[in-house]
NUSE-355256 format. One record per residue (C-alpha): x negated, y, z. Coordinates in pm, whole numbers, padded with zeros to 5 digits, always signed. Layout:
XYZ/...
//
This chain:
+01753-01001-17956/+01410-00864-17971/+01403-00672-18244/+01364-00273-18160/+01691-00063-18261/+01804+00221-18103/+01861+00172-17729/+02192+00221-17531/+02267+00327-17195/+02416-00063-17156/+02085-00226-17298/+01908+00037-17004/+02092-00086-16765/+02055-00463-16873/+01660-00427-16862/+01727-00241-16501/+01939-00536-16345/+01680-00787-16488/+01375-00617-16336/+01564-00545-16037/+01652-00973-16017/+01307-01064-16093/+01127-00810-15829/+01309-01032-15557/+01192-01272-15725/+00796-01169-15767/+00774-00999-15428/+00878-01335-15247/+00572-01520-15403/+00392-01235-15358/+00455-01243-15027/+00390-01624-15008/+00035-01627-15255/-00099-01353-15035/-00034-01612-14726/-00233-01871-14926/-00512-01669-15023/-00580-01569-14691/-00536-01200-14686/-00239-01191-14583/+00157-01063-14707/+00097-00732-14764/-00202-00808-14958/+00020-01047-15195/+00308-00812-15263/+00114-00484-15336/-00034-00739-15567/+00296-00858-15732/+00374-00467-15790/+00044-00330-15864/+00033-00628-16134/+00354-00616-16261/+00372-00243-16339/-00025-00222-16500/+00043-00524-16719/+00353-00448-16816/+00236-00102-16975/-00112-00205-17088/-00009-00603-17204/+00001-00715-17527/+00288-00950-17442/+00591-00698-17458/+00877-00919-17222/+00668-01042-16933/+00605-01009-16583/+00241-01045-16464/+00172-01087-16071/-00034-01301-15809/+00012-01667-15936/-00028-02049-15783/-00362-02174-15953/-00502-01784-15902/-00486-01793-15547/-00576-02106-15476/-00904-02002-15620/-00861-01677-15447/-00840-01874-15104/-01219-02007-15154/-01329-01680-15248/-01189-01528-14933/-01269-01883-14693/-01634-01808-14773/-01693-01456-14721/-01527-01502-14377/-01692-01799-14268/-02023-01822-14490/-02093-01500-14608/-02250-01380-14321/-02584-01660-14373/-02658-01465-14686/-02576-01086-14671/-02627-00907-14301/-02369-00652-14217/-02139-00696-14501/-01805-00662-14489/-01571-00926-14624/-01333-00774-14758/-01513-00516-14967/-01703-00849-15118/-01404-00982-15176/-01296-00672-15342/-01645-00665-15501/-01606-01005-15657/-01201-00923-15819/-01332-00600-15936/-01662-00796-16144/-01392-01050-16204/-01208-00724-16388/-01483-00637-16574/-01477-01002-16700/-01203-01021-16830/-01220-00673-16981/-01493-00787-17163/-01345-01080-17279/-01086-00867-17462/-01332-00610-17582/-01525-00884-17752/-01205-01039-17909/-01256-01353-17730/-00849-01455-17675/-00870-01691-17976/-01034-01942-17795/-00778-02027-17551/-00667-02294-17792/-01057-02493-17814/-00937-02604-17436/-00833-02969-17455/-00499-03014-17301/-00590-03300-17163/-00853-03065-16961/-00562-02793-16834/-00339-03094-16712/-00681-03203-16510/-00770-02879-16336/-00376-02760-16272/-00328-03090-16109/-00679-03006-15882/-00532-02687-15786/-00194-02832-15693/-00391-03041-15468/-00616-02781-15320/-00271-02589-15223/-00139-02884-15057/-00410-02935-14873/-00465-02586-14714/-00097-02580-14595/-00194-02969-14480/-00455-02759-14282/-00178-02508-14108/+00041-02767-14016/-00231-03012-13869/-00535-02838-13838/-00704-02792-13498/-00604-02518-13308/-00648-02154-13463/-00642-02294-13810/-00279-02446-13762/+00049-02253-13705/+00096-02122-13359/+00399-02209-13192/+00601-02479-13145/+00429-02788-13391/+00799-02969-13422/+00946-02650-13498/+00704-02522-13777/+00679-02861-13950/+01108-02866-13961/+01072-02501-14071/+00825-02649-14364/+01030-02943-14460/+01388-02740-14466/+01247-02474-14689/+01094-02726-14907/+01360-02923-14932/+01638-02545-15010/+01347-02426-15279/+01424-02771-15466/+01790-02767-15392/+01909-02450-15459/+01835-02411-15814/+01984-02782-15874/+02325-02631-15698/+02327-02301-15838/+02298-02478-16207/+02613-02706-16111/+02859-02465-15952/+02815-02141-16126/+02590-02212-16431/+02636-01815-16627/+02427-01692-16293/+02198-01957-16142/+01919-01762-16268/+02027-01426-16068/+01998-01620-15736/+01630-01693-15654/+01573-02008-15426/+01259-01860-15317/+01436-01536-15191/+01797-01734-15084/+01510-01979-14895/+01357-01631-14721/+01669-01484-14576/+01894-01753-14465/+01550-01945-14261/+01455-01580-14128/+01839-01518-13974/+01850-01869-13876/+01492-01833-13687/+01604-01516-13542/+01915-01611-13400/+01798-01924-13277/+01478-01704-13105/+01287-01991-13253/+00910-02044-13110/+00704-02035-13437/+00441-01803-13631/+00602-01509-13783/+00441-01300-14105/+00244-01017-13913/+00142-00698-14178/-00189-00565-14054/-00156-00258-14293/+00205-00055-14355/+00285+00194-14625/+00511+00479-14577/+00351+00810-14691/+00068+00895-14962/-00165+00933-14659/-00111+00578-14578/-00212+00494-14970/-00490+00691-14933/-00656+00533-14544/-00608+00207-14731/-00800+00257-15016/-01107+00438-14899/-01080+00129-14625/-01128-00095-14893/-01387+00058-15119/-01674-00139-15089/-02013+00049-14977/-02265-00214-15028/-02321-00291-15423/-02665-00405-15412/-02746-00695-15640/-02822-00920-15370/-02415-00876-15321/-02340-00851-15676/-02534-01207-15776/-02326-01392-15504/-02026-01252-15627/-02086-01302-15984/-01996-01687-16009/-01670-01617-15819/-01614-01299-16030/-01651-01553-16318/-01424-01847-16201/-01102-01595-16118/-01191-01464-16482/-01184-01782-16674/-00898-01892-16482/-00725-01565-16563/-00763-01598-16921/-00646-01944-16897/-00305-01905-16665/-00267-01557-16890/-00260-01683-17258/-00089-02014-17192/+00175-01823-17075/+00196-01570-17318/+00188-01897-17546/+00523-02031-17380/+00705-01683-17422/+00632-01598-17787/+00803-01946-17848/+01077-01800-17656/+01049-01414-17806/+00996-01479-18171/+00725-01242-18105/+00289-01260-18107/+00101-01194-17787/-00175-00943-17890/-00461-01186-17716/-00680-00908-17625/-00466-00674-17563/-00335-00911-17268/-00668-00983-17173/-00774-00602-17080/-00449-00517-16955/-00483-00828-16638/-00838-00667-16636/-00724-00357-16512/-00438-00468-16319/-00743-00669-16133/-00941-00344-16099/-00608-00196-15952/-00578-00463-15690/-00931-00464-15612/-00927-00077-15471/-00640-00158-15239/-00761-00503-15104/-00511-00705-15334/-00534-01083-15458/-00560-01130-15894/-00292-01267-16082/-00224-01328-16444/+00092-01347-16642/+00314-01554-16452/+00545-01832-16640/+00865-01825-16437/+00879-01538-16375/+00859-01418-16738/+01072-01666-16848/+01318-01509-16577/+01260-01187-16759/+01325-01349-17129/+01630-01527-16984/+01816-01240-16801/+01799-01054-17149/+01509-00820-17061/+01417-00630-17394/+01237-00330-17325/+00854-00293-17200/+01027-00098-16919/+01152-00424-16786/+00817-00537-16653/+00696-00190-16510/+01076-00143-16320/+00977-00494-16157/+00635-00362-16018/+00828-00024-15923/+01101-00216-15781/+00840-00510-15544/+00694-00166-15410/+00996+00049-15340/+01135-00314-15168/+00860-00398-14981/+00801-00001-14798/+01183-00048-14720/+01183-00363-14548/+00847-00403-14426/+00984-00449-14046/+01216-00701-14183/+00895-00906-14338/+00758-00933-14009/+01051-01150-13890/+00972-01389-14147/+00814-01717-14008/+00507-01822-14210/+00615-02209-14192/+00860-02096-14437/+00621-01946-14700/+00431-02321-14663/+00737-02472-14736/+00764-02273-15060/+00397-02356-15109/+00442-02714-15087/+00708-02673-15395/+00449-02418-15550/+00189-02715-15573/+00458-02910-15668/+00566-02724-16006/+00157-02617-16033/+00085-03008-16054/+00140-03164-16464/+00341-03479-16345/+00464-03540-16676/+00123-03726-16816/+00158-03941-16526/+00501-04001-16539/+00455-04127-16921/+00145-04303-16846/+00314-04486-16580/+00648-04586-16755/+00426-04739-17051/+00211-04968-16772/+00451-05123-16583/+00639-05198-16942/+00333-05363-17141/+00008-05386-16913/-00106-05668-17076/-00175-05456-17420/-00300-05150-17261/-00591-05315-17134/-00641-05522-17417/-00610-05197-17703/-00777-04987-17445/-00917-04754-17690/-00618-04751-17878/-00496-04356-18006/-00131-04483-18030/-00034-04270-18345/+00244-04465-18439/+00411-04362-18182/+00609-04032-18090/+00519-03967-17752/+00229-04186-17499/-00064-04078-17312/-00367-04330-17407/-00607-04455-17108/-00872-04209-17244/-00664-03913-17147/-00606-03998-16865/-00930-04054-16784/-01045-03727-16866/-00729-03547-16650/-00835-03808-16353/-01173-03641-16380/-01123-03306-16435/-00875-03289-16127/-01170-03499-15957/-01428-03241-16058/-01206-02939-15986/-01101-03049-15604/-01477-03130-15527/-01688-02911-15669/-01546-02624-15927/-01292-02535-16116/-01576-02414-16398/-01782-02663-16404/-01453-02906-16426/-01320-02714-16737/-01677-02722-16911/-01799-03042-16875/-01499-03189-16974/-01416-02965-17280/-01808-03069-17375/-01714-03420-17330/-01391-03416-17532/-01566-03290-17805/-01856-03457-17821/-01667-03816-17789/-01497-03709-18081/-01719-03525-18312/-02037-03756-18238/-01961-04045-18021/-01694-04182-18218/-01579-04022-18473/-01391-04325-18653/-01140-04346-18350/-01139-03987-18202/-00934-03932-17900/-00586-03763-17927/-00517-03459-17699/-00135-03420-17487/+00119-03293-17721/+00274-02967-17573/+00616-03011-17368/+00643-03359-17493/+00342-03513-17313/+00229-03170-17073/+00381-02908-16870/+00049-02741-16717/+00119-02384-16659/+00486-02399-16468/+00321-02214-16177/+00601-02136-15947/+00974-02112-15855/
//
């Protein structure tokens, strides 16, 4: 299937309806990750197509589709929460945006570097154990800012009717886990072509419109319908001030979006060779999200990274061609100037709803799930073999795992998401190469003990 022959007009047209399916697709969690971030819709789908299209030429995974992800703007969010609210203390007469745009763009340069010094083979030194800890911290972070909108004070929460935006919230929630369920039972050859996330959009938007429903609707502060418009925006966002006093507050975000990048990049990439048959070129990957970050940095975008669903969207509607990934970018961009009065219609309870499932499928239940299961059967030899590694049998998660996810989602919800993934890679590897080395811990097996990195819908 992936092997490069000579291409037809019907495999063209296969890779066109697949990028076409999957841009509805990416520009609806565009759409909803610029809402979480905090810069708003537009922000998030010039992101999804900006991404898309730069990764998909420069990447050095050849099926993919690259975009504005979960655990990448949740971290995006406290990026943009403190240059609008804290900024201010430390840097007179900046703007926050263009710091914000500052700290992607040195976030860029990051992870540019990191493929310039060959650096992708160390994605697999991260414990598993440590990725299930901080993707469960970020799941939490995103259900606690739309927590926020719902029941915040006033100006933080939805305006509007309150009963109306938390039904809005629940319904879409509740069709984004649904649909896919129905879609698999009653017409199985084309589930995949009809996206809950989009299906969820349109049907809550007519239904909020007809009604003339009293909640917050999706307001674009910034339109695109000529070159001219292109060009306002970006010398709006090009940042003036790049003194060091900017660039050293900046840095440790610039860092954090990086490492996270790398991460939520190659485990993907990881999940679709398995799929492909192919070999991610690590590095190549790595300075292709660079630049896509660079990209979205000049236009007041959000980061991304290669995106798991909707790559494995691409891989199962039978993309083929590199051309695949750059039509979805082309197609987001082309979609979103056409119905940009439409988006406006669109109440922003319903992109919480999604965002509530987002955490959801961002969150590793399946640790806890096996942990649990294996309690409530034998507790009695848990706690007595608590240091027990389990090897004779197939699949368990031991108490020290555990453990070390508990605290790494702990660390990552409290303080940072790089301090979480350091100190508990350090202490992974120092319990086993030097604290006790005759019973070493184990680590989650992939699939059969962790699903980390199943970002979105």
């Amino acid at each position: 299937m992936f092997k490069k022959n000579n291409v037809s007009s019907q495999v063209i047209l296969q890779n066109i309806v697949a990028a076409l399916t999957v841009s509805f697709v990416a520009l609806s969690l565009g759409a909803a990750f610029g809402i979480l971030s905090g810069r708003g819709a537009f922000a998030g789908m010039i992101s999804a197509a900006i991404i898309a299209s730069v990764a998909s030429i420069l990447g050095g995974t050849r099926i993919q589709c690259s975009g504005p992800t979960g655990p990448m703007t949740a971290v995006t969010a406290v990026l943009v929460a403190f240059a609008n609210d804290q900024l201010v203390n430390k840097v007179v007469g900046i703007n926050p945006d263009h710091f914000i745009n500052i700290s992607i763009f040195l976030s860029a340069v990051f992870l540019i570097a990191f493929g310039v010094l060959r650096l992708g083979k160390f994605i697999t030194f991260i414990p598993n154990v440590v990725i299930s800890g901080f993707m469960n911290g970020i799941a939490i972070i995103i259900w606690i800012d739309q927590f926020k909108k719902l029941f915040g004070p006033a100006g933080v929460r939805f305006s509007g009717s309150f009963w109306l935006n938390i039904i809005l919230v629940s319904i879409s929630a509740l069709m984004v886990f649904i649909i896919p369920m129905a879609t698999r039972k009653i017409m199985p050859k084309h589930a995949s072509l009809l996206s809950a996330t989009f299906l969820t959009i349109i049907l809550l938007t007519v239904l909020s419109v007809a009604l003339h429903l009293n909640v917050q609707t999706v307001h674009l502060t910034t339109s695109l319908h000529n070159v001219s418009d292109f060009t306002n925006l970006v010398k709006s966002q090009w940042p003036t001030n790049w003194s060091w006093q900017v660039i050293s507050i900046a840095i440790p975000f610039a860092i954090q979006l990086a490492i996270l990048g790398y991460l939520d990049t190659l485990m993907t990439s990881l999940v679709i060779d398995k799929m492909t048959h192919e070999k991610t070129k690590p590095n190549k990957e790595l300075i292709a999200q660079g630049v896509a970050a660079s990209a979205v940095s000049i236009v007041g975008g959000i980061p991304g990274a290669q995106a798991t669903i909707r790559s494995v969207l691409m891989v199962k509607e039978r993309a083929n061609l590199r051309m695949a990934g750059i039509l979805v970018g082309i197609f987001a961009l082309v979609e979103m100037i056409l119905f940009q009065d439409a988006i406006n219609l669109i109440p922003q309870a319903v992109f919480s709803g999604i965002l509530m499932k987002v955490g959801y499928d961002v969150f590793d239940w399946l640790p806890l799930r096996l942990y649990v299961k294996e309690l409530l059967r034998r507790p009695s030899e848990f706690f007595h073999k608590f240091f027990s590694r389990h090897d004779d049998e197939k699949i368990f998660v031991t108490n020290r795992e555990v453990i070390l996810i508990f605290g790494t989602t702990l660390l990552t919800i409290v303080w940072d998401l790089n301090y979480a993934v350091a100190i508990f890679t350090a202490l992974f590897y120092i319990h086993n190469r030097w604290l006790n080395t005759k019973n070493p811990m184990r680590d989650l097996k992939p699939i059969l003990e962790t699903e980390a990195f199943s970002d979105e819908l």
